[in-house]
C-alpha positions in Angstrom: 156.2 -70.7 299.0 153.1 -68.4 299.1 152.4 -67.4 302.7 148.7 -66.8 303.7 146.4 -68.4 306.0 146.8 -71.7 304.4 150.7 -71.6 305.2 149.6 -70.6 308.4 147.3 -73.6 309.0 150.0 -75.8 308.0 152.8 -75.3 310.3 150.0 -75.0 313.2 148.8 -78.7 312.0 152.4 -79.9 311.6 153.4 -78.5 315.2 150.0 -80.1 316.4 151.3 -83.4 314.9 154.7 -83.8 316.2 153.7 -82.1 319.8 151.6 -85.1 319.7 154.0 -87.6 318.3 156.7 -86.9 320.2 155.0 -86.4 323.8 152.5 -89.0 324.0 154.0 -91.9 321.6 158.6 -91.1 322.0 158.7 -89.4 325.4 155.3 -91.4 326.9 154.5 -88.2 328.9 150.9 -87.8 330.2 150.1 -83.9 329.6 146.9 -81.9 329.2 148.8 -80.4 326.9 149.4 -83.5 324.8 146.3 -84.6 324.5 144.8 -81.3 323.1 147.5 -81.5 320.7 146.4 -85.1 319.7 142.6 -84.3 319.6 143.3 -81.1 317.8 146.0 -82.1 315.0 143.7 -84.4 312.9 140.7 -81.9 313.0 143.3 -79.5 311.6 144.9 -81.7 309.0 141.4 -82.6 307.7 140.7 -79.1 307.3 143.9 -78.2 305.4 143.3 -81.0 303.5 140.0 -80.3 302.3 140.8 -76.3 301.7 143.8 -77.5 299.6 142.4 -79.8 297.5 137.9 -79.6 297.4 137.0 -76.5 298.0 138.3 -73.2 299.8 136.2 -70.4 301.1 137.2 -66.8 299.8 135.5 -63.5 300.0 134.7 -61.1 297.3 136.7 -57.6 298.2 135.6 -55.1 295.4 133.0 -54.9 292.7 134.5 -55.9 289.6 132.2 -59.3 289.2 129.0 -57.1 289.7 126.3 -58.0 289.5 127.5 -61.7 289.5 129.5 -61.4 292.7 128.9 -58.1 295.2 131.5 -56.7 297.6 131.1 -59.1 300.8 129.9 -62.4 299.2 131.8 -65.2 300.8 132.0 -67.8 297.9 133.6 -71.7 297.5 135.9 -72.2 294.9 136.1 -75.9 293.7 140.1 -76.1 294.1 139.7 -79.8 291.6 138.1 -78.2 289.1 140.4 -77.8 286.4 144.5 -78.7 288.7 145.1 -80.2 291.5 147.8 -77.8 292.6 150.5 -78.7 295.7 149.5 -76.9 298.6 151.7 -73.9 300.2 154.1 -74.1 296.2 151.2 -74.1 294.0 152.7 -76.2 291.6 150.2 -78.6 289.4 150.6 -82.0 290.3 147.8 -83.2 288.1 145.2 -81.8 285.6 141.5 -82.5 285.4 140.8 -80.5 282.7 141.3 -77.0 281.2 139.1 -74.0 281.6 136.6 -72.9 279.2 135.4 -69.4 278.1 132.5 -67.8 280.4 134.4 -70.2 283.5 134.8 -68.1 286.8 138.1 -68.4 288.0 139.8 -68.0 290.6 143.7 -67.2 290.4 146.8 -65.8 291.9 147.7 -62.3 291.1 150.6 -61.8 288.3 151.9 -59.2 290.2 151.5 -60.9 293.5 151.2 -64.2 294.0 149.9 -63.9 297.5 146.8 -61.9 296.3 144.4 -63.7 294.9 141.7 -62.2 292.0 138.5 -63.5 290.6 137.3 -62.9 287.3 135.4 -64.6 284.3 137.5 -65.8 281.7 137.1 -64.9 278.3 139.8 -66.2 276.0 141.9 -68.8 275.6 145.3 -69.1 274.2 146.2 -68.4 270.5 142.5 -66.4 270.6 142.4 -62.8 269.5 140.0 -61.0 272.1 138.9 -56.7 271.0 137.1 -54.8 273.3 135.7 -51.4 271.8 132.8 -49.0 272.6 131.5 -51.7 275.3 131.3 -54.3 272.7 133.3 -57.5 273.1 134.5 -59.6 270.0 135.9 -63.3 270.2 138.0 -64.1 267.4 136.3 -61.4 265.1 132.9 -63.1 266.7 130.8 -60.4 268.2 129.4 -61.3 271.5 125.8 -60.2 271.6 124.3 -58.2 275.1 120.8 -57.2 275.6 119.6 -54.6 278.0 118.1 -55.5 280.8 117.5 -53.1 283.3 118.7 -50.3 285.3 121.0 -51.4 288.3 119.6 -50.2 291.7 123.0 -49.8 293.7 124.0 -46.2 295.0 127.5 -47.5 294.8 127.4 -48.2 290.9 125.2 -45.3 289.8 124.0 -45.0 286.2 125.4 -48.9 285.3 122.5 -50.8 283.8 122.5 -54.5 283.6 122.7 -56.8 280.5 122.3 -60.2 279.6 125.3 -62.0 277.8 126.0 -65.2 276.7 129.7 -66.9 276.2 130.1 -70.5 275.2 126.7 -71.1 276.2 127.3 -70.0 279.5 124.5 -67.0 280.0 125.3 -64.1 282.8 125.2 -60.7 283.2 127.2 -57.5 282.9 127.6 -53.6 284.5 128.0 -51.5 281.6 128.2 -47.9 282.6 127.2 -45.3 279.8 129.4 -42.5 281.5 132.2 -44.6 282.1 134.6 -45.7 279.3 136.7 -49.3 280.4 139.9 -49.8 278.7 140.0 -50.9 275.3 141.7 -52.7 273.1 142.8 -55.7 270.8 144.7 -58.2 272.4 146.2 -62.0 271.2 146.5 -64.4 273.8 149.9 -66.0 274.3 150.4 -70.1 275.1 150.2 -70.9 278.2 147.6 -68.2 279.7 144.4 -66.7 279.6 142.4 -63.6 279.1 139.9 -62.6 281.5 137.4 -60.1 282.5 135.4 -58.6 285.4 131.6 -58.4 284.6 131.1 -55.5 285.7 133.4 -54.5 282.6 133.8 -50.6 283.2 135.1 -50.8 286.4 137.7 -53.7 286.7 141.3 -54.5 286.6 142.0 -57.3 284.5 143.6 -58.7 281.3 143.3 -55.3 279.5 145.7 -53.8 281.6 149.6 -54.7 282.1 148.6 -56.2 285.6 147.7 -58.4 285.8 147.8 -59.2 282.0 147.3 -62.3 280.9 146.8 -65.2 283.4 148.8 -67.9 283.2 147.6 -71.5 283.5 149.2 -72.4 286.6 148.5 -69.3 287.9 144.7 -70.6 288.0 143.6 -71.6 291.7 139.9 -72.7 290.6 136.5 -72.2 289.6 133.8 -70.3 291.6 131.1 -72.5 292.7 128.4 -70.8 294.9 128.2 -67.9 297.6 127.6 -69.9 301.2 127.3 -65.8 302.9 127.1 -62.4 302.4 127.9 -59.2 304.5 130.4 -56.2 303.3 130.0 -55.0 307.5 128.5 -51.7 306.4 124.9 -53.1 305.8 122.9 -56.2 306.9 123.8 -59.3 305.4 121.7 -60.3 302.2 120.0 -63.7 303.3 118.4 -63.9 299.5 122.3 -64.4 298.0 123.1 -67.5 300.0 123.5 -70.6 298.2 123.1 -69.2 294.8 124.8 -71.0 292.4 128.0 -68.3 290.2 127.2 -68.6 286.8 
Protein backbone atom coordinates (compact mmCIF):
# COMPACT_ATOMS: atom_id res chain seq x y z
CA UNK A 1 0.00 0.00 0.00
CA UNK A 2 1.48 3.50 -0.68
CA UNK A 3 0.67 5.82 2.17
CA UNK A 4 0.13 9.58 1.38
CA UNK A 5 -2.68 11.84 1.65
CA UNK A 6 -4.79 9.78 -0.55
CA UNK A 7 -4.43 6.76 2.00
CA UNK A 8 -5.14 9.30 4.39
CA UNK A 9 -8.42 10.46 2.82
CA UNK A 10 -9.54 6.98 2.64
CA UNK A 11 -9.63 5.67 5.99
CA UNK A 12 -11.14 9.25 7.05
CA UNK A 13 -14.01 8.54 4.34
CA UNK A 14 -14.38 4.93 5.39
CA UNK A 15 -14.53 5.95 9.21
CA UNK A 16 -17.01 8.74 8.05
CA UNK A 17 -19.08 5.93 6.30
CA UNK A 18 -19.45 3.41 8.91
CA UNK A 19 -19.69 6.17 11.91
CA UNK A 20 -22.66 6.92 9.84
CA UNK A 21 -23.91 3.48 9.04
CA UNK A 22 -23.73 2.09 12.10
CA UNK A 23 -25.18 5.11 14.43
CA UNK A 24 -27.87 6.48 12.44
CA UNK A 25 -29.17 3.21 10.36
CA UNK A 26 -27.87 -0.22 13.14
CA UNK A 27 -27.97 1.57 16.53
CA UNK A 28 -30.85 4.32 15.51
CA UNK A 29 -29.06 6.84 17.66
CA UNK A 30 -29.85 10.56 17.08
CA UNK A 31 -26.29 12.36 17.49
CA UNK A 32 -24.74 15.65 16.26
CA UNK A 33 -22.14 13.71 15.79
CA UNK A 34 -23.88 11.29 13.44
CA UNK A 35 -25.13 13.51 11.24
CA UNK A 36 -21.84 15.36 10.48
CA UNK A 37 -20.55 12.01 9.82
CA UNK A 38 -23.47 11.36 7.30
CA UNK A 39 -23.24 14.91 5.58
CA UNK A 40 -19.57 14.70 5.47
CA UNK A 41 -18.84 10.92 4.29
CA UNK A 42 -20.26 11.36 0.65
CA UNK A 43 -18.55 14.77 0.07
CA UNK A 44 -15.36 12.88 1.06
CA UNK A 45 -15.93 9.71 -0.98
CA UNK A 46 -16.67 11.99 -4.08
CA UNK A 47 -13.50 13.59 -3.59
CA UNK A 48 -11.40 10.40 -3.24
CA UNK A 49 -13.14 9.26 -6.09
CA UNK A 50 -12.50 11.84 -8.36
CA UNK A 51 -8.53 12.29 -7.15
CA UNK A 52 -8.19 8.54 -7.81
CA UNK A 53 -9.56 8.16 -10.95
CA UNK A 54 -10.00 12.04 -13.13
CA UNK A 55 -7.68 14.12 -12.10
CA UNK A 56 -5.32 14.83 -8.98
CA UNK A 57 -3.77 18.06 -8.01
CA UNK A 58 0.13 17.94 -7.45
CA UNK A 59 2.68 20.60 -6.93
CA UNK A 60 5.94 21.07 -8.80
CA UNK A 61 8.86 20.89 -5.91
CA UNK A 62 12.16 21.63 -8.01
CA UNK A 63 13.19 22.91 -11.35
CA UNK A 64 13.88 20.14 -13.42
CA UNK A 65 10.75 20.80 -16.02
CA UNK A 66 11.93 24.41 -16.41
CA UNK A 67 10.80 26.41 -18.19
CA UNK A 68 7.74 24.04 -18.81
CA UNK A 69 6.92 23.69 -15.14
CA UNK A 70 8.58 26.28 -12.38
CA UNK A 71 9.15 25.48 -8.72
CA UNK A 72 5.52 26.14 -7.08
CA UNK A 73 3.21 25.48 -10.02
CA UNK A 74 0.27 23.54 -8.70
CA UNK A 75 -0.68 21.34 -11.73
CA UNK A 76 -3.77 18.52 -12.60
CA UNK A 77 -2.61 15.31 -13.77
CA UNK A 78 -5.37 13.40 -15.81
CA UNK A 79 -5.09 10.08 -13.65
CA UNK A 80 -7.36 8.25 -17.03
CA UNK A 81 -5.00 9.22 -19.30
CA UNK A 82 -3.11 6.29 -20.22
CA UNK A 83 -4.31 3.35 -16.61
CA UNK A 84 -6.77 3.41 -14.53
CA UNK A 85 -4.76 2.37 -11.62
CA UNK A 86 -6.48 0.89 -8.12
CA UNK A 87 -6.38 3.46 -5.63
CA UNK A 88 -4.13 3.18 -2.28
CA UNK A 89 -2.12 -0.44 -4.47
CA UNK A 90 -1.59 1.28 -7.59
CA UNK A 91 -2.18 -1.69 -9.52
CA UNK A 92 -3.63 -1.25 -13.26
CA UNK A 93 -6.98 -2.39 -13.48
CA UNK A 94 -7.50 -1.17 -16.97
CA UNK A 95 -5.55 0.50 -19.85
CA UNK A 96 -6.67 3.32 -22.04
CA UNK A 97 -3.75 3.69 -23.93
CA UNK A 98 0.01 3.81 -23.71
CA UNK A 99 2.16 6.91 -23.54
CA UNK A 100 3.81 8.56 -26.36
CA UNK A 101 7.25 10.35 -26.70
CA UNK A 102 7.22 14.25 -25.75
CA UNK A 103 3.95 12.92 -23.12
CA UNK A 104 4.39 14.62 -19.56
CA UNK A 105 4.12 12.09 -17.03
CA UNK A 106 3.61 11.80 -14.01
CA UNK A 107 4.97 8.61 -11.99
CA UNK A 108 6.04 7.02 -8.74
CA UNK A 109 9.63 7.18 -7.88
CA UNK A 110 11.71 3.75 -8.52
CA UNK A 111 13.37 4.25 -5.53
CA UNK A 112 10.31 5.31 -3.61
CA UNK A 113 7.13 4.58 -4.37
CA UNK A 114 5.72 7.14 -2.13
CA UNK A 115 7.45 10.00 -3.91
CA UNK A 116 6.12 10.96 -6.90
CA UNK A 117 8.32 12.69 -10.05
CA UNK A 118 7.31 14.48 -13.14
CA UNK A 119 9.14 14.42 -16.23
CA UNK A 120 8.76 14.33 -20.14
CA UNK A 121 9.17 11.07 -21.58
CA UNK A 122 11.37 10.47 -24.29
CA UNK A 123 11.71 6.79 -25.20
CA UNK A 124 9.83 3.98 -25.37
CA UNK A 125 10.76 0.39 -24.89
CA UNK A 126 13.19 -1.48 -27.25
CA UNK A 127 14.33 2.34 -28.31
CA UNK A 128 17.98 3.28 -28.10
CA UNK A 129 18.00 6.94 -26.63
CA UNK A 130 22.10 8.97 -26.59
CA UNK A 131 22.51 12.01 -24.96
CA UNK A 132 25.91 13.81 -25.80
CA UNK A 133 27.25 17.41 -25.87
CA UNK A 134 23.51 18.67 -25.13
CA UNK A 135 22.27 16.95 -28.20
CA UNK A 136 19.64 14.28 -27.85
CA UNK A 137 19.34 11.28 -30.54
CA UNK A 138 16.18 8.93 -30.88
CA UNK A 139 17.06 5.76 -32.36
CA UNK A 140 20.24 7.31 -34.12
CA UNK A 141 17.45 10.24 -35.13
CA UNK A 142 18.85 13.59 -34.07
CA UNK A 143 16.42 15.71 -32.32
CA UNK A 144 16.71 19.21 -33.63
CA UNK A 145 16.74 22.52 -30.89
CA UNK A 146 16.82 26.05 -31.91
CA UNK A 147 17.90 28.91 -29.71
CA UNK A 148 15.60 30.97 -28.48
CA UNK A 149 16.55 33.29 -25.93
CA UNK A 150 18.30 33.89 -22.85
CA UNK A 151 16.39 32.77 -19.66
CA UNK A 152 15.69 35.64 -17.24
CA UNK A 153 15.71 33.62 -13.76
CA UNK A 154 18.40 34.51 -11.09
CA UNK A 155 17.89 30.94 -9.95
CA UNK A 156 18.94 29.32 -13.36
CA UNK A 157 21.67 31.75 -14.40
CA UNK A 158 23.36 31.56 -17.85
CA UNK A 159 20.56 28.70 -19.11
CA UNK A 160 19.13 29.95 -22.33
CA UNK A 161 15.93 28.58 -23.77
CA UNK A 162 15.29 26.43 -26.83
CA UNK A 163 12.69 25.24 -28.92
CA UNK A 164 12.37 21.38 -29.43
CA UNK A 165 10.07 19.26 -31.06
CA UNK A 166 9.38 15.36 -30.26
CA UNK A 167 6.79 13.35 -32.00
CA UNK A 168 5.23 16.48 -33.03
CA UNK A 169 4.81 17.56 -29.68
CA UNK A 170 6.80 21.24 -29.75
CA UNK A 171 8.24 22.59 -26.17
CA UNK A 172 11.03 23.98 -24.69
CA UNK A 173 14.31 23.22 -22.96
CA UNK A 174 17.15 24.87 -20.25
CA UNK A 175 20.32 24.10 -21.68
CA UNK A 176 23.11 25.61 -19.59
CA UNK A 177 26.42 26.28 -21.54
CA UNK A 178 28.57 25.95 -18.17
CA UNK A 179 26.79 23.08 -17.02
CA UNK A 180 27.47 19.55 -18.49
CA UNK A 181 24.11 16.94 -17.73
CA UNK A 182 24.90 13.41 -17.65
CA UNK A 183 25.52 11.65 -20.73
CA UNK A 184 25.14 8.71 -22.24
CA UNK A 185 23.72 5.89 -24.54
CA UNK A 186 21.03 3.93 -23.12
CA UNK A 187 18.45 0.96 -24.59
CA UNK A 188 15.24 0.87 -23.14
CA UNK A 189 14.11 -2.43 -21.61
CA UNK A 190 10.21 -3.91 -22.01
CA UNK A 191 8.08 -2.89 -19.87
CA UNK A 192 9.40 0.83 -19.05
CA UNK A 193 10.36 4.10 -20.21
CA UNK A 194 12.91 6.64 -20.55
CA UNK A 195 12.38 10.03 -19.55
CA UNK A 196 13.77 13.45 -19.09
CA UNK A 197 13.46 16.80 -17.33
CA UNK A 198 13.49 19.83 -19.76
CA UNK A 199 15.43 21.63 -18.10
CA UNK A 200 18.09 18.81 -19.20
CA UNK A 201 21.30 20.04 -17.20
CA UNK A 202 19.88 20.09 -14.13
CA UNK A 203 17.58 16.94 -13.50
CA UNK A 204 17.53 13.59 -12.08
CA UNK A 205 16.05 11.27 -14.35
CA UNK A 206 16.50 8.16 -16.65
CA UNK A 207 20.25 8.87 -17.16
CA UNK A 208 21.00 8.13 -13.72
CA UNK A 209 20.59 4.70 -11.73
CA UNK A 210 17.56 6.35 -9.89
CA UNK A 211 15.37 6.48 -10.86
CA UNK A 212 16.36 4.65 -14.20
CA UNK A 213 14.12 3.56 -16.28
CA UNK A 214 10.31 3.95 -15.46
CA UNK A 215 8.32 1.23 -15.48
CA UNK A 216 4.85 1.18 -17.04
CA UNK A 217 2.90 0.63 -14.07
CA UNK A 218 4.96 2.84 -12.31
CA UNK A 219 3.19 5.69 -14.50
CA UNK A 220 0.49 7.69 -12.43
CA UNK A 221 -0.56 10.08 -15.40
CA UNK A 222 -0.23 12.82 -17.75
CA UNK A 223 0.16 16.56 -16.80
CA UNK A 224 -2.67 18.51 -18.00
CA UNK A 225 -2.53 22.28 -17.01
CA UNK A 226 -1.23 24.48 -13.94
CA UNK A 227 -4.72 25.63 -11.91
CA UNK A 228 -1.88 28.00 -9.39
CA UNK A 229 1.32 29.15 -8.77
CA UNK A 230 3.36 30.30 -5.66
CA UNK A 231 6.86 28.78 -4.44
CA UNK A 232 6.06 31.06 -0.86
CA UNK A 233 9.17 33.03 -1.42
CA UNK A 234 7.69 35.43 -4.11
CA UNK A 235 4.13 36.57 -5.23
CA UNK A 236 2.14 34.11 -6.94
CA UNK A 237 2.42 34.45 -10.90
CA UNK A 238 -1.32 35.12 -11.97
CA UNK A 239 -0.06 34.93 -15.94
CA UNK A 240 0.72 30.85 -15.33
CA UNK A 241 -2.74 29.91 -14.35
CA UNK A 242 -4.61 27.77 -16.65
CA UNK A 243 -1.93 27.36 -19.15
CA UNK A 244 -2.14 24.31 -20.81
CA UNK A 245 1.66 21.63 -20.12
CA UNK A 246 2.77 20.95 -23.43
Amino acid sequence: MIFDFQTILFFITLFLGLSWLIGKQILKKDSEFYEVCGAMFPILLLIFLFRSFAYEPFRIPSASMMPTLERGDFILVNKYAFNIRMPLTGKTIFTNKEPKRGDVVVFDFPCDRDIKYIKRLIGLPGDEIAYRNKQLTINGESIISSYDSVFKDPKQYGSHVYDEAINGIDHQLLLTPSRRGREGVYTVPEGAYFVMGDNRDNSTDSRFDCPGFVPTDHIVGSATRIWFNWDFSTMPKWKRIGDKIK
